[in-house]
mmCIF file of the N, C-alpha and C atoms, coordinates in Angstrom:
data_MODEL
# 
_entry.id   MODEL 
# 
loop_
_atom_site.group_PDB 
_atom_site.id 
_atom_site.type_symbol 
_atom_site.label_atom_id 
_atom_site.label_alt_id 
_atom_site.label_comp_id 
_atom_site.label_asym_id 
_atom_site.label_entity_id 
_atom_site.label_seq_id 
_atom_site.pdbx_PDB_ins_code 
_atom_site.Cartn_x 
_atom_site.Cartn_y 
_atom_site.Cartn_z 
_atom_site.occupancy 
_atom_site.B_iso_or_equiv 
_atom_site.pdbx_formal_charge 
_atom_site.auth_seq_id 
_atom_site.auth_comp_id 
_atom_site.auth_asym_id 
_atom_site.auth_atom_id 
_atom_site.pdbx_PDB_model_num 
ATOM 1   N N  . UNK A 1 1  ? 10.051  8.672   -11.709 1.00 0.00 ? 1  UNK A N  1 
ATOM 2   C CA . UNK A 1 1  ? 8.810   8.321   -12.344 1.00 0.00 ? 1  UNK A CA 1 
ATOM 3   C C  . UNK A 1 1  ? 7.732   8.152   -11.274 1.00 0.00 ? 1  UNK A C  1 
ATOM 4   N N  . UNK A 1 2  ? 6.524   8.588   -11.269 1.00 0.00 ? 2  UNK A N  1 
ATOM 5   C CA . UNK A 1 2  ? 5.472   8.738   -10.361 1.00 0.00 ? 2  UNK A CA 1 
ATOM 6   C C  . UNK A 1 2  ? 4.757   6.934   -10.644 1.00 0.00 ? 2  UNK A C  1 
ATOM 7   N N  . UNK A 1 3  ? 4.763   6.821   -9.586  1.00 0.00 ? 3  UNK A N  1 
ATOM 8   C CA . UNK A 1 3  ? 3.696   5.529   -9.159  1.00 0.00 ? 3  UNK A CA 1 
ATOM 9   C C  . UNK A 1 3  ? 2.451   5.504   -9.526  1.00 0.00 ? 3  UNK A C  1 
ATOM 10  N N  . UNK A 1 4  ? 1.361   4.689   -9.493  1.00 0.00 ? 4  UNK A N  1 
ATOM 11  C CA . UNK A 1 4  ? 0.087   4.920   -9.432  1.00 0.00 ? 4  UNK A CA 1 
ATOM 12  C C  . UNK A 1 4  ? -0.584  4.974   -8.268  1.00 0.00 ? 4  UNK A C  1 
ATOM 13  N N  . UNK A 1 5  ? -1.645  5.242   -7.558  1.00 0.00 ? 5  UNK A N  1 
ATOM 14  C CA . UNK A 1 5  ? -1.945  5.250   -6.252  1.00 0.00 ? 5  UNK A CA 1 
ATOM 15  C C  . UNK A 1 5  ? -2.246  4.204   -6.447  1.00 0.00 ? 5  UNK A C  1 
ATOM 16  N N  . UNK A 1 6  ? -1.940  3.440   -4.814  1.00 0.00 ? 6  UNK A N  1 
ATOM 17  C CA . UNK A 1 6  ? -2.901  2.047   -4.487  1.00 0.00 ? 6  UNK A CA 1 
ATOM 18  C C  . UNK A 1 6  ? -3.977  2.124   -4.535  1.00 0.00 ? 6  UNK A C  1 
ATOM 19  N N  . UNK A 1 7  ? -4.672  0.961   -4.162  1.00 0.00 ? 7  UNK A N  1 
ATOM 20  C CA . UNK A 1 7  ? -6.618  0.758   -4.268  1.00 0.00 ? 7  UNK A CA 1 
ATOM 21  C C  . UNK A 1 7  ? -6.777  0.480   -2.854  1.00 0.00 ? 7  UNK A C  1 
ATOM 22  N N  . UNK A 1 8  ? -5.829  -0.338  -2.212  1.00 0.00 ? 8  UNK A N  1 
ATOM 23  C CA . UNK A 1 8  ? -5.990  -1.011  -1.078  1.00 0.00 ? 8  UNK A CA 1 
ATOM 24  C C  . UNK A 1 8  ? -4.706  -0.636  -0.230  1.00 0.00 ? 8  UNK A C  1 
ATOM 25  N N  . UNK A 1 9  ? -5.101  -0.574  1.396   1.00 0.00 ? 9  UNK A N  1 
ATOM 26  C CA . UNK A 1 9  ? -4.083  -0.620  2.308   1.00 0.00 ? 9  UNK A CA 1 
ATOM 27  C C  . UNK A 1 9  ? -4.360  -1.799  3.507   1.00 0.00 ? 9  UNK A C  1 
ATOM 28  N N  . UNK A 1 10 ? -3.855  -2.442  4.005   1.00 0.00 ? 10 UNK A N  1 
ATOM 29  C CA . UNK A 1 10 ? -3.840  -3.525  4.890   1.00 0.00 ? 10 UNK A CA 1 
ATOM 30  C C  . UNK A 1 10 ? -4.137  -2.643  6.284   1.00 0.00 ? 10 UNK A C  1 
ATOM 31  N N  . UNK A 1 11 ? -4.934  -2.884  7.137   1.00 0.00 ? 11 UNK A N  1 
ATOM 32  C CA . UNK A 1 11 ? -5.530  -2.228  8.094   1.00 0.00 ? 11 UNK A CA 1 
ATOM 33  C C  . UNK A 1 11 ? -4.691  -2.909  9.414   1.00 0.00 ? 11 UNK A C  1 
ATOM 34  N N  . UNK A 1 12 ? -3.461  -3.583  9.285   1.00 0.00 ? 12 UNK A N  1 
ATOM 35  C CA . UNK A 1 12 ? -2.879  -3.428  10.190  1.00 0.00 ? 12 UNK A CA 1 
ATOM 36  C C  . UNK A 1 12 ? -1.002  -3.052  10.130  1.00 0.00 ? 12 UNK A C  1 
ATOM 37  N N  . UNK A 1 13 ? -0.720  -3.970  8.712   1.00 0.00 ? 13 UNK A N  1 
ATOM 38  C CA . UNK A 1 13 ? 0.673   -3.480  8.518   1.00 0.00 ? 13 UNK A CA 1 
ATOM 39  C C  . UNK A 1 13 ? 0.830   -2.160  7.903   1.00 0.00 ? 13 UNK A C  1 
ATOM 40  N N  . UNK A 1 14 ? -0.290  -1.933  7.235   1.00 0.00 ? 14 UNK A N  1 
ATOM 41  C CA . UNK A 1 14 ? -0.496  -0.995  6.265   1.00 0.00 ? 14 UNK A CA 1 
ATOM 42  C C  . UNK A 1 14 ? 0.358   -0.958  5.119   1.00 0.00 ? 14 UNK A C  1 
ATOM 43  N N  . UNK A 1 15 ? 0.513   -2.664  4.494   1.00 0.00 ? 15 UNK A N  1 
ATOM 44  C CA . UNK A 1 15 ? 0.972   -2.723  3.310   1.00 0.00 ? 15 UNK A CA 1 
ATOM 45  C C  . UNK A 1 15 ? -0.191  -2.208  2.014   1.00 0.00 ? 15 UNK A C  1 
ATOM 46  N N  . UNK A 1 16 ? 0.700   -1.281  0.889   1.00 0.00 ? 16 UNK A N  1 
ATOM 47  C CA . UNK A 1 16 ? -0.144  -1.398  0.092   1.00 0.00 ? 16 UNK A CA 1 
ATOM 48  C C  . UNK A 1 16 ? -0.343  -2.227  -1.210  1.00 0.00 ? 16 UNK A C  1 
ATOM 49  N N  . UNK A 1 17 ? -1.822  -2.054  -1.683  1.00 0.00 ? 17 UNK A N  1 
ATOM 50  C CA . UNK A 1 17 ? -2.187  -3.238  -2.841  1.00 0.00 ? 17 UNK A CA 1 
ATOM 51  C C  . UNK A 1 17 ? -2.387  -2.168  -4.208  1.00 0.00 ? 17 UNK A C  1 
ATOM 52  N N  . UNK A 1 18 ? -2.117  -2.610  -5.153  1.00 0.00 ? 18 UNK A N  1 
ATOM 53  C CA . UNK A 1 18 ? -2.587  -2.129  -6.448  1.00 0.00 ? 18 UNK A CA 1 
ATOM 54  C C  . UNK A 1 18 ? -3.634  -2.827  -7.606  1.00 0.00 ? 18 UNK A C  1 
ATOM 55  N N  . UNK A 1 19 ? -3.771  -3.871  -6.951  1.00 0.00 ? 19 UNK A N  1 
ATOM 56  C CA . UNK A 1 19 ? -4.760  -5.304  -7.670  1.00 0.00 ? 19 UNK A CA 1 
ATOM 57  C C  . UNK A 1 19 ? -6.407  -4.571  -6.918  1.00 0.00 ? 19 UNK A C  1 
ATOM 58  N N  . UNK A 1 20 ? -6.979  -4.269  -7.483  1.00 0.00 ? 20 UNK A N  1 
ATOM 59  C CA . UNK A 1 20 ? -8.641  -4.285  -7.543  1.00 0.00 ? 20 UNK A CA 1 
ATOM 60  C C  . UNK A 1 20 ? -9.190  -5.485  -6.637  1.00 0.00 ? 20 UNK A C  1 
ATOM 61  N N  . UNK A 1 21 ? -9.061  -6.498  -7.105  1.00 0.00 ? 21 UNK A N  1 
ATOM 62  C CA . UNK A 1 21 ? -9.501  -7.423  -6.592  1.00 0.00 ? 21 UNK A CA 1 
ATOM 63  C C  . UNK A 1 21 ? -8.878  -8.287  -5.158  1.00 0.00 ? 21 UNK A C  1 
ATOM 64  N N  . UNK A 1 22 ? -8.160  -7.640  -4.995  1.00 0.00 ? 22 UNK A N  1 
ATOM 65  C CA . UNK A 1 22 ? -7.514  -7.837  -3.581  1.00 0.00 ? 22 UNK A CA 1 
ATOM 66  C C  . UNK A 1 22 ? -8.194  -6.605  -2.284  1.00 0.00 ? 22 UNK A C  1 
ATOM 67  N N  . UNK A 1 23 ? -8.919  -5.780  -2.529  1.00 0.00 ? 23 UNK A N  1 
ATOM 68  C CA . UNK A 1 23 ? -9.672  -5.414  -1.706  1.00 0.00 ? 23 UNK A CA 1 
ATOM 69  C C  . UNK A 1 23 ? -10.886 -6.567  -0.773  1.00 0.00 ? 23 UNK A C  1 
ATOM 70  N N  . UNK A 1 24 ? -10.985 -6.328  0.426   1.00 0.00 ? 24 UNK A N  1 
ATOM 71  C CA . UNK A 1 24 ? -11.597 -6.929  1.457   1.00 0.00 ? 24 UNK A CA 1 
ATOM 72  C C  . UNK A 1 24 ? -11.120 -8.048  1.698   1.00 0.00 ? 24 UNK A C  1 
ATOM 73  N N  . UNK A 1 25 ? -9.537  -8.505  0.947   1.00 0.00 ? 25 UNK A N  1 
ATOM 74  C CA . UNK A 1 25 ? -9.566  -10.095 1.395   1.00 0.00 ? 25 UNK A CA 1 
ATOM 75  C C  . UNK A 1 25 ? -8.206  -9.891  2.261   1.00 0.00 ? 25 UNK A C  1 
ATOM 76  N N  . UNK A 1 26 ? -7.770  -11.199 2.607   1.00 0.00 ? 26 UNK A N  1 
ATOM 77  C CA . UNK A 1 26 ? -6.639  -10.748 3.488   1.00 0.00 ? 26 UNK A CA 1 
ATOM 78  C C  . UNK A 1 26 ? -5.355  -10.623 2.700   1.00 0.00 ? 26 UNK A C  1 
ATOM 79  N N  . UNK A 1 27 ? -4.618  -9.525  3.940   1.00 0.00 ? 27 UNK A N  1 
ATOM 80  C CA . UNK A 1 27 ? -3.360  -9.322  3.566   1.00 0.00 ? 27 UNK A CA 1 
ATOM 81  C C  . UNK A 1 27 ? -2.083  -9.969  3.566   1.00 0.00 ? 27 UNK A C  1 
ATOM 82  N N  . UNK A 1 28 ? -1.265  -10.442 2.134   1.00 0.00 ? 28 UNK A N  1 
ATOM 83  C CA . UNK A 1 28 ? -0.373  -11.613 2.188   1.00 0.00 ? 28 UNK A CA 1 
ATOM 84  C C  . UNK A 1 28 ? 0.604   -11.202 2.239   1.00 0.00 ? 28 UNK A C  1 
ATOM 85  N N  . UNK A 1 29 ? 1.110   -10.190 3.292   1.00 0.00 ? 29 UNK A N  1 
ATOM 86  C CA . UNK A 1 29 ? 2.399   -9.638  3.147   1.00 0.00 ? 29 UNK A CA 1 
ATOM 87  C C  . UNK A 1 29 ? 2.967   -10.749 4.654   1.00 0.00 ? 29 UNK A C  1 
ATOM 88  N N  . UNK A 1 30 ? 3.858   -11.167 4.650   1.00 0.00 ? 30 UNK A N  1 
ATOM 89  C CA . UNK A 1 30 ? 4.542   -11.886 5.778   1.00 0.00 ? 30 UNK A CA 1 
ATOM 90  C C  . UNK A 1 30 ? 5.419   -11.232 6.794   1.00 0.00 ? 30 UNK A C  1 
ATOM 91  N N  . UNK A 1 31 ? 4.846   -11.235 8.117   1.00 0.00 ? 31 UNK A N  1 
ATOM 92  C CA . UNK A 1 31 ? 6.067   -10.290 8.917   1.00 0.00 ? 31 UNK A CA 1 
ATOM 93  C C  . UNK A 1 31 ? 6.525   -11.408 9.680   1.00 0.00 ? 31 UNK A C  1 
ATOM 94  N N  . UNK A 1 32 ? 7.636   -11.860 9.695   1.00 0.00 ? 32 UNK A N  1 
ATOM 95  C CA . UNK A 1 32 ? 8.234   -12.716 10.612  1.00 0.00 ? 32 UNK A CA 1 
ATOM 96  C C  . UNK A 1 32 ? 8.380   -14.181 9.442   1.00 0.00 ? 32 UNK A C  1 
ATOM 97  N N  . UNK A 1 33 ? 7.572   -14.801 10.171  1.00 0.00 ? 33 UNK A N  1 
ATOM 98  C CA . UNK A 1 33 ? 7.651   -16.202 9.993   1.00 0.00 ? 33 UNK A CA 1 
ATOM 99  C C  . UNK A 1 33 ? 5.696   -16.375 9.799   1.00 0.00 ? 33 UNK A C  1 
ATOM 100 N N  . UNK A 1 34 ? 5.051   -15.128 10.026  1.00 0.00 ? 34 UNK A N  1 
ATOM 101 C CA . UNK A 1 34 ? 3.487   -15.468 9.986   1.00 0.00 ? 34 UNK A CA 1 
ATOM 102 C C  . UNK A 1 34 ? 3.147   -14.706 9.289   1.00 0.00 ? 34 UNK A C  1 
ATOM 103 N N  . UNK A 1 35 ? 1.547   -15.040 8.599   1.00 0.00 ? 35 UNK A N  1 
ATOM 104 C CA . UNK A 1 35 ? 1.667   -14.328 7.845   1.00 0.00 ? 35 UNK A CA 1 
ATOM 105 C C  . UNK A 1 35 ? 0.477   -13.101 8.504   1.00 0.00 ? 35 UNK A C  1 
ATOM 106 N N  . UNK A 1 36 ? 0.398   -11.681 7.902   1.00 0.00 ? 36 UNK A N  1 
ATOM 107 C CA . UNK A 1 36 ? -0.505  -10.686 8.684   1.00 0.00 ? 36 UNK A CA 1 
ATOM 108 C C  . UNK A 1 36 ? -1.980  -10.910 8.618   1.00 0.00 ? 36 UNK A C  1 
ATOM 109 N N  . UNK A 1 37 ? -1.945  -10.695 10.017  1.00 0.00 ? 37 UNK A N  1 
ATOM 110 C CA . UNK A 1 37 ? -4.017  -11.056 10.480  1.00 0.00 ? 37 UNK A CA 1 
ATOM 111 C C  . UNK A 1 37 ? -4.780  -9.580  9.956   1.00 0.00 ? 37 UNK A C  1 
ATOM 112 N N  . UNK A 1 38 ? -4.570  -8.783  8.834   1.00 0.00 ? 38 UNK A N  1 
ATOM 113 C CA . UNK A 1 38 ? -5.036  -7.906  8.246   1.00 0.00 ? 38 UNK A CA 1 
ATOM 114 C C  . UNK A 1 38 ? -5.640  -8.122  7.098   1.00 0.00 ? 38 UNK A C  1 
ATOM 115 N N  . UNK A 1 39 ? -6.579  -7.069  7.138   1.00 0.00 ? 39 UNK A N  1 
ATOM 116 C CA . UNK A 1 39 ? -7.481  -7.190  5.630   1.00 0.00 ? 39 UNK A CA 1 
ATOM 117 C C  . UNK A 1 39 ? -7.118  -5.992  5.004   1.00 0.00 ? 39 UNK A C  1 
ATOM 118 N N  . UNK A 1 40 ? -7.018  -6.093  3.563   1.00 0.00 ? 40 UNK A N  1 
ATOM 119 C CA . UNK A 1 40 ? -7.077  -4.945  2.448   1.00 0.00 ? 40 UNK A CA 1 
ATOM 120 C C  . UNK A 1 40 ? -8.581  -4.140  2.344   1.00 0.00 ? 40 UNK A C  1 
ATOM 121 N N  . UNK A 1 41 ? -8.323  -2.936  3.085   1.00 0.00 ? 41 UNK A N  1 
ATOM 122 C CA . UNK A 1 41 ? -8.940  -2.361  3.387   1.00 0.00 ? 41 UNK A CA 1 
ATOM 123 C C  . UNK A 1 41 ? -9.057  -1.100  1.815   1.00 0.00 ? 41 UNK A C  1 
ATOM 124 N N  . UNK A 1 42 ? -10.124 -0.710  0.816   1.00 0.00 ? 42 UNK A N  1 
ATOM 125 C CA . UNK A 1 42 ? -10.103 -0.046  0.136   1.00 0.00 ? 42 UNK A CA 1 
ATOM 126 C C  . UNK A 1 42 ? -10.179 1.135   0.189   1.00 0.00 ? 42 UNK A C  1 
ATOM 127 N N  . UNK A 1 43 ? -9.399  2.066   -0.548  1.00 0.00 ? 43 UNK A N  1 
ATOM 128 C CA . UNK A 1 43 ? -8.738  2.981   -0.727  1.00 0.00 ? 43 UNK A CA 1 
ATOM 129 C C  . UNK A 1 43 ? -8.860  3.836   -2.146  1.00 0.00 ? 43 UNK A C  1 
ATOM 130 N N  . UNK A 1 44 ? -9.807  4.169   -2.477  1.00 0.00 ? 44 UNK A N  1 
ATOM 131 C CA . UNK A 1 44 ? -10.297 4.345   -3.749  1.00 0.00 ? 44 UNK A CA 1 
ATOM 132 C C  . UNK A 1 44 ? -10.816 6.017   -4.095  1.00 0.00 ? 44 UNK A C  1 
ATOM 133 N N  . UNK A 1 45 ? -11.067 6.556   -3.042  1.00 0.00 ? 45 UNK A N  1 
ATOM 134 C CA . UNK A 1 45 ? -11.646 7.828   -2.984  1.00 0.00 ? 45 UNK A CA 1 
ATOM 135 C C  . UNK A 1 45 ? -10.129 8.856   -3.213  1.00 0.00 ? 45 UNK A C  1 
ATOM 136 N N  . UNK A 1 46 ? -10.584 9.460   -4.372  1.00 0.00 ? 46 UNK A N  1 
ATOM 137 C CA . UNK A 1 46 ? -9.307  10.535  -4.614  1.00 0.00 ? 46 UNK A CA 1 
ATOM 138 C C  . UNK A 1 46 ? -8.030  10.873  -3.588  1.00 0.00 ? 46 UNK A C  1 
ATOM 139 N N  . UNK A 1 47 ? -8.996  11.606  -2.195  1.00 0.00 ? 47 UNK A N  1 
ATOM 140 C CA . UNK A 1 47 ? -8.864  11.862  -1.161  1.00 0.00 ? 47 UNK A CA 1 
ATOM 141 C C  . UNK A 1 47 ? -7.942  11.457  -0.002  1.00 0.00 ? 47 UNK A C  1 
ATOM 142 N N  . UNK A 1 48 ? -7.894  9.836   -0.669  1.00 0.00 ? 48 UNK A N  1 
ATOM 143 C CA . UNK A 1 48 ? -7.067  8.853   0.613   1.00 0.00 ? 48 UNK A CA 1 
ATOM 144 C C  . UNK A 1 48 ? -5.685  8.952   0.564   1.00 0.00 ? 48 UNK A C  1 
ATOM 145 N N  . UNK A 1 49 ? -4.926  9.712   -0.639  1.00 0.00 ? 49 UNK A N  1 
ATOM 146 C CA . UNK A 1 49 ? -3.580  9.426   -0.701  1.00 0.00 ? 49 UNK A CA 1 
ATOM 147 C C  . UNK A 1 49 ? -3.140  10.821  -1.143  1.00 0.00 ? 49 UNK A C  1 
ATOM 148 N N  . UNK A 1 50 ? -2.087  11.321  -0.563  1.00 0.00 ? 50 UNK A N  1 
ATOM 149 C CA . UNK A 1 50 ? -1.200  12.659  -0.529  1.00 0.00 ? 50 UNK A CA 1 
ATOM 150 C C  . UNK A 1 50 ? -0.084  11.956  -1.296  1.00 0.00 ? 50 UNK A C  1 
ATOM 151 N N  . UNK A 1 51 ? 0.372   12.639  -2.241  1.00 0.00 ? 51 UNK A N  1 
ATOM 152 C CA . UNK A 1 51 ? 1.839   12.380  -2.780  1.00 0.00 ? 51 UNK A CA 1 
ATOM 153 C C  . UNK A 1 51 ? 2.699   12.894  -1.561  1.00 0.00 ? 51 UNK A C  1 
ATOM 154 N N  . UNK A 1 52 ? 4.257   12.048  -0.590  1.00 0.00 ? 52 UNK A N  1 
ATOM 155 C CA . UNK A 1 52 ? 4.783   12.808  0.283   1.00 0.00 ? 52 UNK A CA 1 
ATOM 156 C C  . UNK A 1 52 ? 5.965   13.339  -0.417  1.00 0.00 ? 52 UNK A C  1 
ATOM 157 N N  . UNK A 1 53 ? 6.359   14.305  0.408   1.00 0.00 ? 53 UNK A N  1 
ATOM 158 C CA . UNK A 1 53 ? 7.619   14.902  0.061   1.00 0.00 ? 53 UNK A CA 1 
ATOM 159 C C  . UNK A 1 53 ? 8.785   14.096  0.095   1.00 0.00 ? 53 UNK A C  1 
ATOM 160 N N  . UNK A 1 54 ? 8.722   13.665  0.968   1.00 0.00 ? 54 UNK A N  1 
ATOM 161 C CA . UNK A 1 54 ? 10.505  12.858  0.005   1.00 0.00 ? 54 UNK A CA 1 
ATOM 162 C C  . UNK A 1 54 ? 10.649  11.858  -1.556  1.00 0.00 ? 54 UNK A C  1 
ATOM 163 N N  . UNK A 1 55 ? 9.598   11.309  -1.261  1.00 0.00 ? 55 UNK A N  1 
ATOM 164 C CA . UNK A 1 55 ? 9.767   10.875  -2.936  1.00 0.00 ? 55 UNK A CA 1 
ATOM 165 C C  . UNK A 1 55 ? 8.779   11.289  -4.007  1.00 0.00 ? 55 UNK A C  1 
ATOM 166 N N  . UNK A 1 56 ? 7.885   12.563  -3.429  1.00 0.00 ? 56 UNK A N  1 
ATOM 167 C CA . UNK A 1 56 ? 7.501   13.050  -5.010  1.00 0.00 ? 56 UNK A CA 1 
ATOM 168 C C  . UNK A 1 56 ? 6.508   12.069  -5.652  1.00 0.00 ? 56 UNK A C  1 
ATOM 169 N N  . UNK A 1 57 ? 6.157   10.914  -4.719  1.00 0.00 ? 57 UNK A N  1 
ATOM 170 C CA . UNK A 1 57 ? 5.195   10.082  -5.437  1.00 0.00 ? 57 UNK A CA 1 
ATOM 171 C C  . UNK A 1 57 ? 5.653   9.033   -6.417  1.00 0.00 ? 57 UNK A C  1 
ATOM 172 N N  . UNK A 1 58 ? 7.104   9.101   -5.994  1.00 0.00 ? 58 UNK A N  1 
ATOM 173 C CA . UNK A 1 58 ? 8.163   7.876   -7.227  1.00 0.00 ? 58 UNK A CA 1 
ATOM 174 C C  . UNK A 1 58 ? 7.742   6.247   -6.301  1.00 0.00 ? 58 UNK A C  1 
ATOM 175 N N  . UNK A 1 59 ? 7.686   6.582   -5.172  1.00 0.00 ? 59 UNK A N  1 
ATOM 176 C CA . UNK A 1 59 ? 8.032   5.280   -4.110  1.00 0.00 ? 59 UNK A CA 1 
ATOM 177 C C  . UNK A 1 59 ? 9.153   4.823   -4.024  1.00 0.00 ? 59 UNK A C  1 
ATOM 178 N N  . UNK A 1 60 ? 10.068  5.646   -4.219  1.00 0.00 ? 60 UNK A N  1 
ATOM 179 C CA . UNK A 1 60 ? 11.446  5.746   -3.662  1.00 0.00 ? 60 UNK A CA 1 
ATOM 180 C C  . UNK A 1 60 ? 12.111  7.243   -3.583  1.00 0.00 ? 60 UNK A C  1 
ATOM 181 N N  . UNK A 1 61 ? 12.963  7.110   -2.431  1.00 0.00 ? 61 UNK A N  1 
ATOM 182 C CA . UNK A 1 61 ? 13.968  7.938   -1.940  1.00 0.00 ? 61 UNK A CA 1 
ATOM 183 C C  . UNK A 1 61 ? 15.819  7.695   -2.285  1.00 0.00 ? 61 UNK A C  1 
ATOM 184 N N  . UNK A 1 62 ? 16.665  8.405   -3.104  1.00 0.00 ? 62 UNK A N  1 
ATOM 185 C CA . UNK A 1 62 ? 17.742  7.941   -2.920  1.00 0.00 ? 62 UNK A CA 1 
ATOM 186 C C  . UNK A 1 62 ? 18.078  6.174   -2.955  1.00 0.00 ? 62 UNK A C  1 
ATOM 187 N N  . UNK A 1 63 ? 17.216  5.964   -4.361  1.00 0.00 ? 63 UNK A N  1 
ATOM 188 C CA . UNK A 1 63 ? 17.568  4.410   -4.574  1.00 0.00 ? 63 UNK A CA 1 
ATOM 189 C C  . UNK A 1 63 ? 16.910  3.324   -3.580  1.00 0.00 ? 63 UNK A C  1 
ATOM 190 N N  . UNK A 1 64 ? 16.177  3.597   -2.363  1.00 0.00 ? 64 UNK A N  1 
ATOM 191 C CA . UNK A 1 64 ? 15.423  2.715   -1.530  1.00 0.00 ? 64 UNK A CA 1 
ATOM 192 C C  . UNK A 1 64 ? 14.177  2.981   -1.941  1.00 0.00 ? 64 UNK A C  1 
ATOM 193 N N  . UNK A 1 65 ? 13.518  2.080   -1.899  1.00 0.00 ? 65 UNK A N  1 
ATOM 194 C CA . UNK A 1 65 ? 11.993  1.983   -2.016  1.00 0.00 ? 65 UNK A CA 1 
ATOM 195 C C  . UNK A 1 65 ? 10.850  1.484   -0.929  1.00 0.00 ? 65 UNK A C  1 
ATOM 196 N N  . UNK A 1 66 ? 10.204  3.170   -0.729  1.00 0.00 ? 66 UNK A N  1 
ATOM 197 C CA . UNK A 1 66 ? 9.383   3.564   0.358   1.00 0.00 ? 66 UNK A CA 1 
ATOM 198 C C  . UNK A 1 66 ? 8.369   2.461   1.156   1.00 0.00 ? 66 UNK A C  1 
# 
């Protein structure tokens, strides 16, 4: 099943967001024990996202998720 594209990518982990309103604020993904000094950087222009070849745009490969 195909995903939707994100709106937002974190400009340093490059986690992505699908919430609208989480653009320009910071990113709450946790690496370690801290949490990331990145902002959700928007991502909105057709343009920004390629479906890749291994998962076809599902966001998973062989039962893991990309």
């Amino acid at each position: 099943m195909r995903q939707q594209k994100p709106c937002a990518v974190c400009t340093v982990c490059g986690h992505v967001s699908y919430s609208l309103n989480l653009i320009n604020g910071p990113c709450g993904r946790m690496v370690g024990s801290k949490r990331c000094r990145g902002v959700n950087g928007s991502r909105l222009n057709s343009d920004d996202w390629a479906e890749c070849e291994g998962c076809a745009g599902s966001g998973s490969t062989n039962g893991s998720k990309l």
